[in-house]
BALONU-869816 format. One record per atom (N, C-alpha, C): x negated, y, z negated; residue number from 1; atom name. Coordinates in steps of 0.001 Angstrom, whole numbers, plus 500000, padded with zeros to 6 digits. Layout:
// BALONU-869816
u = X, v = Y, w = Z, num = NUM, atome = CA .
...
This chain:
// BALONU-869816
u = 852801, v = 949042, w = 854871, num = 1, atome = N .
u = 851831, v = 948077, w = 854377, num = 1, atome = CA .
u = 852064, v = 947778, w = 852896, num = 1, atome = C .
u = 852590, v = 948618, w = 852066, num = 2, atome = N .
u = 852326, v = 948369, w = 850641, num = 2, atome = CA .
u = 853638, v = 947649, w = 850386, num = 2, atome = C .
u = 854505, v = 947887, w = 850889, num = 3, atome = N .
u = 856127, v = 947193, w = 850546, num = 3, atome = CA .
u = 856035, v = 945925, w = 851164, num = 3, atome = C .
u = 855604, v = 945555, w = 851928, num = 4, atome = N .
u = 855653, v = 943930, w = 852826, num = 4, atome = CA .
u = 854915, v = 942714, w = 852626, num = 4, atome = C .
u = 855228, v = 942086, w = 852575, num = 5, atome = N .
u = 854360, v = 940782, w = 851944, num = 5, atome = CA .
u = 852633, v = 940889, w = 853168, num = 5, atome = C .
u = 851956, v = 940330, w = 852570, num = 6, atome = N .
u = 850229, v = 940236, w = 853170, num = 6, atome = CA .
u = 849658, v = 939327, w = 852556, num = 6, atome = C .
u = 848834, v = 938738, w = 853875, num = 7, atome = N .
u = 847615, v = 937280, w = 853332, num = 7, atome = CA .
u = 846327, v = 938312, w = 852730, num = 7, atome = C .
u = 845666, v = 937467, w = 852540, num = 8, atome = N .
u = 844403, v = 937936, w = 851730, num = 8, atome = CA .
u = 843280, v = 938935, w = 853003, num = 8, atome = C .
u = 843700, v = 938468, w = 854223, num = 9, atome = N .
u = 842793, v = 939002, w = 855455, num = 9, atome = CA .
u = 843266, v = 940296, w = 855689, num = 9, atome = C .
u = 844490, v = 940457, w = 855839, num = 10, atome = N .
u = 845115, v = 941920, w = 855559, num = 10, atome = CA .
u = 844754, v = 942501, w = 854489, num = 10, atome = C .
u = 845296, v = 942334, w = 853082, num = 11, atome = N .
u = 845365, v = 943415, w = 852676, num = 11, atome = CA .
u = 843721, v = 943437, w = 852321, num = 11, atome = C .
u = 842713, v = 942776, w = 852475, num = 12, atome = N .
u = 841637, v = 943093, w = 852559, num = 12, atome = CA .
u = 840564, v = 944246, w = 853468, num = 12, atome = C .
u = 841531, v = 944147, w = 854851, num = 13, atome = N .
u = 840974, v = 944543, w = 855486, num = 13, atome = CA .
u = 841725, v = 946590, w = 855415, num = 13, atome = C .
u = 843059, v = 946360, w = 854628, num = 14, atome = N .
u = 843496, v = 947359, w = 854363, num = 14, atome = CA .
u = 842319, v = 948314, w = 853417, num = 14, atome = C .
u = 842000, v = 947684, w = 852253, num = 15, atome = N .
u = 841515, v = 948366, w = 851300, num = 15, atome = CA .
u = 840250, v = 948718, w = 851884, num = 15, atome = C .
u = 839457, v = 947535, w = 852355, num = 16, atome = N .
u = 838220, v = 948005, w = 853138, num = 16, atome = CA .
u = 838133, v = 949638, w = 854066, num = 16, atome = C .
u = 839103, v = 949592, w = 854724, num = 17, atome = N .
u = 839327, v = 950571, w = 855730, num = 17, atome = CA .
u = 839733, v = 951971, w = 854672, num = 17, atome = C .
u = 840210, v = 951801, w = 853679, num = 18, atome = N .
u = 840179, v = 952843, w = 852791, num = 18, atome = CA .
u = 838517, v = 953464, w = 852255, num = 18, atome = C .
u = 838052, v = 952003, w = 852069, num = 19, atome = N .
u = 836552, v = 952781, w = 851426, num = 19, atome = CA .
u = 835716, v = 953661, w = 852375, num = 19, atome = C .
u = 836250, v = 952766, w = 853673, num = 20, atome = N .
u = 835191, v = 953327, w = 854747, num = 20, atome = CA .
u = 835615, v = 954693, w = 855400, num = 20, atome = C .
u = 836758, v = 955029, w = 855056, num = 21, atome = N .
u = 837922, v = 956334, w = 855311, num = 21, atome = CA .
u = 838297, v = 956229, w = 856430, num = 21, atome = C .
u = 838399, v = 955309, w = 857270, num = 22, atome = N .
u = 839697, v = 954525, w = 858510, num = 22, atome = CA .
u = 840747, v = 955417, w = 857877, num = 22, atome = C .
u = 841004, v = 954674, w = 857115, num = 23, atome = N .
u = 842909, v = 955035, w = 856560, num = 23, atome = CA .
u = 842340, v = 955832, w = 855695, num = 23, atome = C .
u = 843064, v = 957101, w = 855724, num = 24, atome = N .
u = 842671, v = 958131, w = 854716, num = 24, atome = CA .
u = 844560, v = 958407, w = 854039, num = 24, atome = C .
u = 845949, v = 957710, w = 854498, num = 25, atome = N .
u = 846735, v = 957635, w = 854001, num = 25, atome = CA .
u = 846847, v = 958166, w = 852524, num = 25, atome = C .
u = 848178, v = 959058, w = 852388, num = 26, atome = N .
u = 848189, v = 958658, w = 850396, num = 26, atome = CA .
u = 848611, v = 957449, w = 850132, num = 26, atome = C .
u = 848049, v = 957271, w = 848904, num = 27, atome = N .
u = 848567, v = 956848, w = 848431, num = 27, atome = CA .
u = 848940, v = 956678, w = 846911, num = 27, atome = C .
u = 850087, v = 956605, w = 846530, num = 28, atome = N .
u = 850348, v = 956662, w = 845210, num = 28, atome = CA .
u = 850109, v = 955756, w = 844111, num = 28, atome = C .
u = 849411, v = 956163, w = 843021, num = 29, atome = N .
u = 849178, v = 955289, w = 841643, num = 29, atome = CA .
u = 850310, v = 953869, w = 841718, num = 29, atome = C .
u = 851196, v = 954134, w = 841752, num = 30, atome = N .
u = 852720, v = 953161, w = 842068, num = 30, atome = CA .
u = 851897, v = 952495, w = 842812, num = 30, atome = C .
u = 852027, v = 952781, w = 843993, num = 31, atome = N .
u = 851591, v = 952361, w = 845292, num = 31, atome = CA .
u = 850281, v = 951149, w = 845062, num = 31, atome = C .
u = 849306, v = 951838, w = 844311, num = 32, atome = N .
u = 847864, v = 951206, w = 844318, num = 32, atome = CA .
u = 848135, v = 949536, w = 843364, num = 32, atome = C .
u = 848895, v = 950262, w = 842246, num = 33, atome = N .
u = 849894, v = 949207, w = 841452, num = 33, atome = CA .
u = 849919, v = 947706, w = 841763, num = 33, atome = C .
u = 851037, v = 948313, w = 842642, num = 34, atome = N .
u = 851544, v = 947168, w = 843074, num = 34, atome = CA .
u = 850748, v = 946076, w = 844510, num = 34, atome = C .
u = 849699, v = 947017, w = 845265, num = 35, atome = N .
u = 849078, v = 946502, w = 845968, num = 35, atome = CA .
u = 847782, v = 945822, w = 844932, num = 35, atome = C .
u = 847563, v = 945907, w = 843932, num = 36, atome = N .
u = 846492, v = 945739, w = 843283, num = 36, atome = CA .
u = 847377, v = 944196, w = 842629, num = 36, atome = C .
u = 848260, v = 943894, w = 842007, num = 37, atome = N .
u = 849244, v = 942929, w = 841613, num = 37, atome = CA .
u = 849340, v = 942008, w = 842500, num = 37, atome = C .
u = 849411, v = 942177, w = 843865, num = 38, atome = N .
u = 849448, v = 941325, w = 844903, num = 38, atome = CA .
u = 848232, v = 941090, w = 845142, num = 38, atome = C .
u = 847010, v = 941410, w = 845184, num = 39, atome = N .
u = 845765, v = 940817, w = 845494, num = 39, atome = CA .
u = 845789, v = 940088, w = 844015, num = 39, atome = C .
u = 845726, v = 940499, w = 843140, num = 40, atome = N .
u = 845679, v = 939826, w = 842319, num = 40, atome = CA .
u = 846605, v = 937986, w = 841860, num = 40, atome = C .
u = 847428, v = 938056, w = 842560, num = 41, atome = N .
u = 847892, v = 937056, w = 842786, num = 41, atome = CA .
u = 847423, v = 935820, w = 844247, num = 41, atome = C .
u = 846767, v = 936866, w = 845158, num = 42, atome = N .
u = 846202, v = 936584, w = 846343, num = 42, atome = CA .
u = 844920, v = 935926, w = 845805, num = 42, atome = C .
u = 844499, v = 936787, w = 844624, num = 43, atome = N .
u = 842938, v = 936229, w = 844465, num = 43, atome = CA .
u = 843077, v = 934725, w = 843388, num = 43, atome = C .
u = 844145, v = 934758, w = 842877, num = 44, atome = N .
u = 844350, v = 933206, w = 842154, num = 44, atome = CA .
u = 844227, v = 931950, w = 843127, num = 44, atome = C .
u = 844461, v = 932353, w = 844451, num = 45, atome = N .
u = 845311, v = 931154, w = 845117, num = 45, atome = CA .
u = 843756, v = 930688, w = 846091, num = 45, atome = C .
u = 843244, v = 931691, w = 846481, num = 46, atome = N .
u = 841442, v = 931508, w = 847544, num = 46, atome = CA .
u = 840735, v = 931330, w = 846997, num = 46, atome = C .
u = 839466, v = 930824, w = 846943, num = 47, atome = N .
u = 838464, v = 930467, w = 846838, num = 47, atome = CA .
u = 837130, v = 931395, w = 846740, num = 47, atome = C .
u = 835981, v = 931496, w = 846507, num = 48, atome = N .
u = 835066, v = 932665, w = 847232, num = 48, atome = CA .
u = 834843, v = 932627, w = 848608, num = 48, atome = C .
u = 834912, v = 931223, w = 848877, num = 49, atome = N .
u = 834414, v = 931708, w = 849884, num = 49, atome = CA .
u = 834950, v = 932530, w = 851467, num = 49, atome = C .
u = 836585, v = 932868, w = 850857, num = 50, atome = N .
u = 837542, v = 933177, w = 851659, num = 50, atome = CA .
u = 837263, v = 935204, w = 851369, num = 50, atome = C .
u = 836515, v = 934871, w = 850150, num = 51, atome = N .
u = 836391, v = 936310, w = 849313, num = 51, atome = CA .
u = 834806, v = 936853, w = 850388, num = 51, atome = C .
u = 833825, v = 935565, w = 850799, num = 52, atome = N .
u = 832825, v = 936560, w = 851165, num = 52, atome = CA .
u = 832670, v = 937470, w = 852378, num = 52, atome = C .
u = 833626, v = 937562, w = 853445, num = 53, atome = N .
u = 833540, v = 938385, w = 854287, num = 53, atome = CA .
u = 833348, v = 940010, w = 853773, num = 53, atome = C .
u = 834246, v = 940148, w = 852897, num = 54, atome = N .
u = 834739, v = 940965, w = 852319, num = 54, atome = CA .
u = 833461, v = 942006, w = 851373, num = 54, atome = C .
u = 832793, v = 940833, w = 851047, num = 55, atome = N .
u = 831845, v = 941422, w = 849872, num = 55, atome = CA .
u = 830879, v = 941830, w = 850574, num = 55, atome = C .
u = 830298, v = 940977, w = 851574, num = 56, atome = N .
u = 828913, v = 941496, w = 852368, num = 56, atome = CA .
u = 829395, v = 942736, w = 853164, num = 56, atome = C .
u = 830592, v = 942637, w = 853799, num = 57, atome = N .
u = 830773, v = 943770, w = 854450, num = 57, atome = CA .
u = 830708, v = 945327, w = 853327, num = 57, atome = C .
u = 830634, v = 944854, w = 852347, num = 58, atome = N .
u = 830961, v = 946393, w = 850781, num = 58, atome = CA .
u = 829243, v = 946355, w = 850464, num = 58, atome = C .
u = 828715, v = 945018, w = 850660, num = 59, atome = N .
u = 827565, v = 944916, w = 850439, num = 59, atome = CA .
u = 826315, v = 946061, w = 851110, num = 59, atome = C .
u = 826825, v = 945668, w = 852434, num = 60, atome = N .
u = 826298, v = 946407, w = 853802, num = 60, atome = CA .
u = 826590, v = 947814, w = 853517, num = 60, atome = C .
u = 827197, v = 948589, w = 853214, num = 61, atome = N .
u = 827615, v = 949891, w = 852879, num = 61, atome = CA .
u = 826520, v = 950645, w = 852103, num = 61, atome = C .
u = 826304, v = 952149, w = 852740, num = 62, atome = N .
u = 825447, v = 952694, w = 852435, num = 62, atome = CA .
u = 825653, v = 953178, w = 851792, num = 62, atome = C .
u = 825393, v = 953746, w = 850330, num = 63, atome = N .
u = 825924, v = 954675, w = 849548, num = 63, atome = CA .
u = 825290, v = 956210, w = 849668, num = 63, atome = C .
u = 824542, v = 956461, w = 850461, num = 64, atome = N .
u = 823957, v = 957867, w = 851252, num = 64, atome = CA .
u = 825104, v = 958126, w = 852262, num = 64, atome = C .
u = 826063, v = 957261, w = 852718, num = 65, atome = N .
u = 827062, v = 957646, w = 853523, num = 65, atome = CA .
u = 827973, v = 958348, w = 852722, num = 65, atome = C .
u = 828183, v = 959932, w = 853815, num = 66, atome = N .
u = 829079, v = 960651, w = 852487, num = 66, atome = CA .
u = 830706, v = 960082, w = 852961, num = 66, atome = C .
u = 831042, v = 959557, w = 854139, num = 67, atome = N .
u = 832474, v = 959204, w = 854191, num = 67, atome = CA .
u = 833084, v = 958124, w = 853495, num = 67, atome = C .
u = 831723, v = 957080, w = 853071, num = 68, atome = N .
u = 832493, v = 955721, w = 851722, num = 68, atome = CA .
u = 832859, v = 956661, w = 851060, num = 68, atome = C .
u = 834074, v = 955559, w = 850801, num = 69, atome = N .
u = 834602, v = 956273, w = 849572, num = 69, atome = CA .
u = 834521, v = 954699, w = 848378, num = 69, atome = C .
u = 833414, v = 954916, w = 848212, num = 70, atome = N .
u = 833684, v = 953106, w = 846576, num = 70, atome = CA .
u = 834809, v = 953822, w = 845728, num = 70, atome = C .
u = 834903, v = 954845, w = 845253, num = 71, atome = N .
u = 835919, v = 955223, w = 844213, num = 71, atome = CA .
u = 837510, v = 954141, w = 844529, num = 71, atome = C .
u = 837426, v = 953908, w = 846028, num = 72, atome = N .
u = 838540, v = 953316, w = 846283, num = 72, atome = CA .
u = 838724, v = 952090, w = 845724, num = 72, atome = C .
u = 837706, v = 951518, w = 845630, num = 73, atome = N .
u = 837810, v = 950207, w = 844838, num = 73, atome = CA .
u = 838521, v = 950308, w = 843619, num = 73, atome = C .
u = 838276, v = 951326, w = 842569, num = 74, atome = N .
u = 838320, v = 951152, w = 841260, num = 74, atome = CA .
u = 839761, v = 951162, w = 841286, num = 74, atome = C .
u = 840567, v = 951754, w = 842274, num = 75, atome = N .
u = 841881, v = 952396, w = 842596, num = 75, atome = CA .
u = 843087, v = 950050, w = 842977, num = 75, atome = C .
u = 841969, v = 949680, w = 842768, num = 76, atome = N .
u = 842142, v = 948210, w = 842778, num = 76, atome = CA .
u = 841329, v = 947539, w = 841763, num = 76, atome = C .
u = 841908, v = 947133, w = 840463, num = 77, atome = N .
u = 840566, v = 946479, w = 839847, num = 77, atome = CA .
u = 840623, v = 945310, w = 840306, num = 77, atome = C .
u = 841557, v = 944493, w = 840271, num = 78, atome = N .
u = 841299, v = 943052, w = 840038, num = 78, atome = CA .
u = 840693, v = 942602, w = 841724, num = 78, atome = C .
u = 840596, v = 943589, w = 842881, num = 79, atome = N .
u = 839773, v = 943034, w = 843457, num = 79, atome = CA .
u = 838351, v = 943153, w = 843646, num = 79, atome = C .
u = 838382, v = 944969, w = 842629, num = 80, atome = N .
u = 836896, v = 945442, w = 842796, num = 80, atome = CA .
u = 836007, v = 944268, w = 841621, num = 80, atome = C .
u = 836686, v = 943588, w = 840510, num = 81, atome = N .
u = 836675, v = 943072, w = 839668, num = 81, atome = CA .
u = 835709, v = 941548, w = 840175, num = 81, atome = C .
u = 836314, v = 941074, w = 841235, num = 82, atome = N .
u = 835690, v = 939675, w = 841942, num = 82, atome = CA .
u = 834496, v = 940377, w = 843183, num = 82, atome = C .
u = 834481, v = 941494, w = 843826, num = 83, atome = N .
u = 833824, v = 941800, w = 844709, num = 83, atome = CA .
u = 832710, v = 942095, w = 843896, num = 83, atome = C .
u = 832813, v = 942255, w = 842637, num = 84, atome = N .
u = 831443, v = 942695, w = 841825, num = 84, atome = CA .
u = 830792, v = 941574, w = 841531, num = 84, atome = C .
u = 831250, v = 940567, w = 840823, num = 85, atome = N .
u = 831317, v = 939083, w = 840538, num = 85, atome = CA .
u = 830496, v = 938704, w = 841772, num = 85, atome = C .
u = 831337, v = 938693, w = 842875, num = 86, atome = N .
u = 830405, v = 937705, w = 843770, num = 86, atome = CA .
u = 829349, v = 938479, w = 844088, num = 86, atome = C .
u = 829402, v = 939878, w = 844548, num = 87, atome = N .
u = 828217, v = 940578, w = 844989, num = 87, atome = CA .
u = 826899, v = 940451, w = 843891, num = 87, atome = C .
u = 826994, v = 940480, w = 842745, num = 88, atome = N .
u = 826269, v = 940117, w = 842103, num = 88, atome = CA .
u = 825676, v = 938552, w = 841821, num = 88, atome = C .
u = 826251, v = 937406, w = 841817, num = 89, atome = N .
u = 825904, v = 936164, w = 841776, num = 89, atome = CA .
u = 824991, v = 935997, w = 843326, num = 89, atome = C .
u = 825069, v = 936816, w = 844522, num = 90, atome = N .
u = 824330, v = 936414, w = 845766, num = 90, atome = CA .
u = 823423, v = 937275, w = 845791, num = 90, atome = C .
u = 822720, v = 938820, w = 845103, num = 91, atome = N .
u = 821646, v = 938969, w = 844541, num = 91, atome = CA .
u = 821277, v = 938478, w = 843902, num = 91, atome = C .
u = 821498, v = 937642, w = 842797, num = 92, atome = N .
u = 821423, v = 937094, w = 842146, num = 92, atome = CA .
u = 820005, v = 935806, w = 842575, num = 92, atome = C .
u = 820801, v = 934972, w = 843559, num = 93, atome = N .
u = 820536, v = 933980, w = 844329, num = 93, atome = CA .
u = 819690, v = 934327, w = 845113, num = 93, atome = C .
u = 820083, v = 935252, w = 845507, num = 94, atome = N .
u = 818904, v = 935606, w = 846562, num = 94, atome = CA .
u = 817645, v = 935860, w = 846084, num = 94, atome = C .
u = 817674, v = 936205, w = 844611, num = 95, atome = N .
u = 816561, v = 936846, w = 844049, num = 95, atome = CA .
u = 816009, v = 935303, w = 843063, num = 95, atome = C .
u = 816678, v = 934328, w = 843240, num = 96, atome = N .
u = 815978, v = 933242, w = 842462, num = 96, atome = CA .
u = 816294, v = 933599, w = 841146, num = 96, atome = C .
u = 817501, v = 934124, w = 840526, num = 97, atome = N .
u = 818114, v = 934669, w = 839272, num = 97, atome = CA .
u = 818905, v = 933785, w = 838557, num = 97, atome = C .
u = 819397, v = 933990, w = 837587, num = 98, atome = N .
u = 820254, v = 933236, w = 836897, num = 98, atome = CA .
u = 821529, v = 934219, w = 836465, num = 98, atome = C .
u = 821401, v = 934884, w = 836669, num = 99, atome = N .
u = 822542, v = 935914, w = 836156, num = 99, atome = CA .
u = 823738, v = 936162, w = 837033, num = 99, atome = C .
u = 824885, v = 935863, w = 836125, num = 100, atome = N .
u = 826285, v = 935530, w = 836424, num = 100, atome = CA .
u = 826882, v = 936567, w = 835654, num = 100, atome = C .
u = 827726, v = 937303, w = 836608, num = 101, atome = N .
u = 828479, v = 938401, w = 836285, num = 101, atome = CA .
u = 829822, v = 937957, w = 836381, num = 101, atome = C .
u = 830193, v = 936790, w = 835666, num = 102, atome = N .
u = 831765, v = 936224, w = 835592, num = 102, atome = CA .
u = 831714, v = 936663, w = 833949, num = 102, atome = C .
């Protein structure tokens, strides 16, 4: 997975499956690197709204669940970086807010 080219639905659904401990794989700093470089180039090219599956599903996540693992995110910034962004602008909204976390 980390050496081969991936659309945004993959390697999304990769990292997801990390937080939720699906894939409990190593993986190496290198490794996180360069998968983090490629979303990051993934995330120039989509839109949000290609981004919101992604967020409600992190949204939905219990943090009383001891098998999430969120630490996994940080192990990716530039996507934990937009999943915060949007997760926050749709509380936001939801709450009749004005506050933008761009």
């Amino acid at each position: 997975m980390v050496n081969g080219e991936m659309n945004w639905k993959d390697l999304s659904g990769y990292i997801f499956d990390r937080i939720v401990g699906k894939n409990v794989d190593k993986l190496s700093d290198e490794d996180c690197e360069r998968l983090d470089r490629r979303a990051a180039a993934l995330l120039k090219e989509i839109d949000a709204v290609e981004l919101l599956p992604m967020v409600e599903k992190v949204m939905n996540l219990s943090i009383l669940d001891k098998n999430i693992k969120f630490k996994e995110l940080e192990r990716f910034p530039s996507v934990w970086q937009k999943v915060y962004a949007i997760a926050i602008d749709i509380v936001a909204a939801e709450n009749r807010q004005s506050i933008l976390a761009k």
